[in-house]
N, C-alpha and C positions, 0 to 999 in steps of 0.2 A: 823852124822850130817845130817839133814834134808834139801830137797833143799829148803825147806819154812821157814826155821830158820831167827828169827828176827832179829839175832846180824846182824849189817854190817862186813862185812869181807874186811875192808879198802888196806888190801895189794892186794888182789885179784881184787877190785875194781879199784885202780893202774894201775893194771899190764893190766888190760882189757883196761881202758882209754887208756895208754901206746901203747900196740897194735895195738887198731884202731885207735891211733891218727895216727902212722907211717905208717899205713896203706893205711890211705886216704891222708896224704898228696900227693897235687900236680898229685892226679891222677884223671879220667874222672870227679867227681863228681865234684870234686874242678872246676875245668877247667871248667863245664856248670854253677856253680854257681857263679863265677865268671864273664864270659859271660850274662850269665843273669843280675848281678847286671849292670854290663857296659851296658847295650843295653837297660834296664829300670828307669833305673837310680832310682829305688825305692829299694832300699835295705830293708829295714824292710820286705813288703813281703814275697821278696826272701829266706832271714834267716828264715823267721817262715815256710814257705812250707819249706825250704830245710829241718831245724832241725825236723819236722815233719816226712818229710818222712825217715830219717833218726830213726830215735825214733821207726817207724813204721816196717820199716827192719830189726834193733834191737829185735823188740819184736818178727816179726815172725822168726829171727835165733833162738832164745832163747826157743819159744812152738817147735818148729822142733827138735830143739836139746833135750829137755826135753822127748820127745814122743819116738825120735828113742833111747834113752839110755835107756825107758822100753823094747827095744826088743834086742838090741844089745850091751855087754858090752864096756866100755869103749876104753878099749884096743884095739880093732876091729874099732871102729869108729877113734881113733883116727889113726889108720895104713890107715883107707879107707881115711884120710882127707890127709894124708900125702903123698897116692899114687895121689890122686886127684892131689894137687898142684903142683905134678912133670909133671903130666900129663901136668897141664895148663901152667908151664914154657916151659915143651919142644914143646909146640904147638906154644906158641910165640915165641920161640929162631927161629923155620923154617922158621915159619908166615912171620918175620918181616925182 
């Protein structure tokens, strides 16, 4: 399967929505877009910059991810992502 294959792969699309939907709940981003809509009281902006940048941080996880899985197999990247995230939990478990 081609990473450029036209079918959409709806379960995978899912499970991605799925993800970063639990993921961003309720955390920093939320929290200043929120903020921001209270204190401007312009919401439409807000939504469209935020979805924006949003869209945009998207696109560059997705060229970074694509580029380093030409130099390093799968398997490897996802063990380095998996050290990483303990990493960042145990720095907040001290942190905080």
């Amino acid at each position: 399967m081609s990473s450029y294959e036209t079918n959409m792969d709806w379960k995978l699309t899912l499970s991605t929505f799925t993800a970063i939907f639990l993921a961003e709940m309720g955390d920093k981003t939320q929290l200043a877009i929120f903020s921001l809509t209270s204190t401007t009281r312009r919401p439409l902006p807000v939504f469209v910059g935020g979805a924006a940048a949003l869209i945009t941080v998207t696109a560059l996880g997705v060229l970074f991810g694509e580029a380093v899985l030409k130099i390093l197999p799968a398997a490897i990247l996802n063990k380095i992502a998996a050290i990483m995230f303990i990493g960042i939990g145990i720095w907040i478990w001290f942190k905080g």
